[in-house]
N, C-alpha and C positions, 0 to 999 in steps of 0.2 A: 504494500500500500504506500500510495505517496504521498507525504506528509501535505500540508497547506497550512502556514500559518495564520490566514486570515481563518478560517477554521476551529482555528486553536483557542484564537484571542476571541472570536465570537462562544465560545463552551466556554470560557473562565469566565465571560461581562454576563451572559445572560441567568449562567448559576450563581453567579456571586448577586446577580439583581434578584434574584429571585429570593435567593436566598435572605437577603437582609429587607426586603419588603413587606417577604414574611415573618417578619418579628418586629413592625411597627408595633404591636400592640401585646404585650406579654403581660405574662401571669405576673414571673419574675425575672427582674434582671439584676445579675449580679455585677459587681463591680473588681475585678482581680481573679485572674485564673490561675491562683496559688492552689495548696492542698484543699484550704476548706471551701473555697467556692465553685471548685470540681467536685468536689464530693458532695454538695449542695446540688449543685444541679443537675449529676448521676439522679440522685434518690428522685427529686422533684421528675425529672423527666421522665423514670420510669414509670412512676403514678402516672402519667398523660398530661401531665401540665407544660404549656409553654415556655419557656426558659430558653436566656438566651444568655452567655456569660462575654464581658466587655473587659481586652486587655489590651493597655495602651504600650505593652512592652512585642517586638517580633518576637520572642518566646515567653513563652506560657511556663507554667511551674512555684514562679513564686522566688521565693530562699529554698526553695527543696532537691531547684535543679544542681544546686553547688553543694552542698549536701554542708558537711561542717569543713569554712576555711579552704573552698575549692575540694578538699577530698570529699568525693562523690559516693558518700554512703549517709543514709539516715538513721535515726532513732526511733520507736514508737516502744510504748512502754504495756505493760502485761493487761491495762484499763483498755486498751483500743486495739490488740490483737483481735479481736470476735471480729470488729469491722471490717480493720486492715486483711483478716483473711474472706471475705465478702467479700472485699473490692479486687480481689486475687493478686493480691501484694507479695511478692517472696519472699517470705520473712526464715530468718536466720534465728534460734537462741544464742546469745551470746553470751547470756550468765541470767538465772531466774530472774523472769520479768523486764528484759530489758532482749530485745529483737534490732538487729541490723537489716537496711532493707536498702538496696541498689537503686541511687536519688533516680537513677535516667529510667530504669524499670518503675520506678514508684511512679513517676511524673507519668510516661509515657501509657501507665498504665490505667490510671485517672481520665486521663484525656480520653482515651477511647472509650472508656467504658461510662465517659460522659457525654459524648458524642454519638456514641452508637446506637445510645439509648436513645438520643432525639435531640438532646442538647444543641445550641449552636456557641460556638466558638468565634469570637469576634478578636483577633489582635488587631493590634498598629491601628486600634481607637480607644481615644484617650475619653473620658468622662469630665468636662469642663465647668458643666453646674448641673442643674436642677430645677424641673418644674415646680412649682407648688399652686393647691387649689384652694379654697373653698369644699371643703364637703363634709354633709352634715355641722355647719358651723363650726369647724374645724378644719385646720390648716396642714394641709398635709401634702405628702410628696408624691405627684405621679404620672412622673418621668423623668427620662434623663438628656442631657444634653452635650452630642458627641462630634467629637470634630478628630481627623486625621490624627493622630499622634507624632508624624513625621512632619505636620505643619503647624503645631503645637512646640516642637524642639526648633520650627524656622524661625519662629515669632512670626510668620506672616499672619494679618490678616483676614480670614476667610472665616465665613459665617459656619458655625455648626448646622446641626440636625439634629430633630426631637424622635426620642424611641418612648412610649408611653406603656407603664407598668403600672399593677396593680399592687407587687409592693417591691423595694429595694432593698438588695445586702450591698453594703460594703463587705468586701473583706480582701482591702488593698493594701491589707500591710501595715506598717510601721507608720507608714505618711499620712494616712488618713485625709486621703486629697477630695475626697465627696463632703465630709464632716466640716472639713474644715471651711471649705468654701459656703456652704450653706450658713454654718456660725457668723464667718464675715460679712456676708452679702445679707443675711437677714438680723430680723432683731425675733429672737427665740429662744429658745429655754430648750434643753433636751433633758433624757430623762436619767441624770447624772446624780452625784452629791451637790455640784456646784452649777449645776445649771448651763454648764457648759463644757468644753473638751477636759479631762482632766490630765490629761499625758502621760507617755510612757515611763515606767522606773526600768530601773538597771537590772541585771542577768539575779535568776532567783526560778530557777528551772521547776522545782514542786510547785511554789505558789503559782507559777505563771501557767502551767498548763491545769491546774485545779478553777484557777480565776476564769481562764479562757472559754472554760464553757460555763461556769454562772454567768458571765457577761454577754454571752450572749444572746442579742434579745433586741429588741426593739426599742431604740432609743429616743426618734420621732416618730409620731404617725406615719405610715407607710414605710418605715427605712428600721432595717435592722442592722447591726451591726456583728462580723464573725470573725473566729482566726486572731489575727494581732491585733486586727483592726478594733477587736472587741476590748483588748487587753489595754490600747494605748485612748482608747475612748474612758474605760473606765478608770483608769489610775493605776493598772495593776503591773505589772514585770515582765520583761521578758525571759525568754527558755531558750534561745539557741537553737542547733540542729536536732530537735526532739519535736515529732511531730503528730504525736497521738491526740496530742489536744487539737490541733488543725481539724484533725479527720472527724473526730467527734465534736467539735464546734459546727461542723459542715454538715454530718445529720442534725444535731440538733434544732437548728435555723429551718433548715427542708422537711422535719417532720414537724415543727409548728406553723411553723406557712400551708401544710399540706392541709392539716386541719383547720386553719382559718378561709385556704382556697377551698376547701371543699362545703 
């Protein structure tokens, strides 16, 4: 067969249109396709719910692709083995209660099996602000507002586009670049101690991955928070390359969402 790239370049435009037109209007859209917002919208998509995840980096993974200090192996501890072997993770014992798991099989593994399920994968779009509504006499969030990520790092210019969800996770990390820009740009209270962001504490591995799923939860209306993004919202620590609270931060947000979508 003889190749034609006019061909080619019309099968990438019209499945990538297709694909991202279909998810103007979603259940949920996550913000970071790290561990816990793959594993967020694995569960969600299986259930049949819409889900689409937004990452403004060309790879997806999080901190999980470097695993600890560029060595490419992870942690997940004896509370999140039942999941990690769900999500068919290869886990190793390395001494009771503590499993070694291969960052690019970990990540790689997530991906597909959030994807395969129905998920959509969005890189190299960055999340810039936030709709907010009116409903029910309450102010709340629903949607997102996305522009290029490579035109975002030009400074150019150029107008985003709105994706419209019923509700939001962050779970981008240490930055907390959706949280934060909403706190600036509005005058609003989330659902903290102080009413507002309280920021990240330093390395404290137990507390941080015990914190990491009490935190999270829903911090405005319509927006939850998961993953680090949960930890540096509420005040609490970080954990380093250990990442069993990721994965169960990432059910837990998907099976309370499933029950409020449902």
């Amino acid at each position: 067969m003889k190749l034609d790239e006019t061909t080619i370049t019309q099968a990438i435009a019209w499945e990538y249109f297709n694909k991202f037109t279909s998810c103007l209007n979603l259940d949920v859209a996550l913000v970071g396709a790290g561990p816990s917002g793959m594993t967020a919208a694995w569960i969600l998509a299986r259930k049949g719910f819409h889900v689409a995840v937004f990452e403004r980096n060309l790879a997806i993974g999080g901190g999980m692709w470097g695993g600890g200090m560029t060595w490419n192996v992870i942690v997940v501890q004896e509370q999140s083995r039942q999941l990690a072997e769900e999500i068919g993770l290869p886990l190793k014992e390395y001494t009771p209660g503590y499993y070694t798991v291969d960052a690019v099989a970990a990540t790689t593994t997530l991906a597909s099996k959030a994807t395969l399920s129905g998920a959509h994968i969005f890189n190299c779009l960055g999340v810039e602000d936030l709709v907010l509504r009116q409903v029910d006499n309450q102010l709340r969030v629903t949607g997102i507002v996305i522009n290029s990520s490579p035109v975002q790092i030009a400074g150019f210019h150029v107008d985003p586009l709105v994706i419209n969800c019923r509700y939001l996770v962050e779970c981008s990390g240490h930055e907390l670049n959706v949280l934060s820009t909403l706190v600036r740009k509005n005058d609003i209270t989330l659902a903290t101690p102080s009413g507002t962001l309280e920021g990240e504490k330093s390395m404290w591995a137990d507390r941080a991955e015990t914190d990491t799923l009490e935190n999270t939860r829903e911090v405005f209306p319509g927006l939850y928070v998961a993953g680090m993004a949960a930890n540096a919202c509420f005040g609490s620590y970080r954990m380093g390359p250990v990442f069993g609270g990721m994965l169960l931060s990432g059910q837990k947000v998907a099976q309370e969402l499933a029950e409020r979508l449902s």
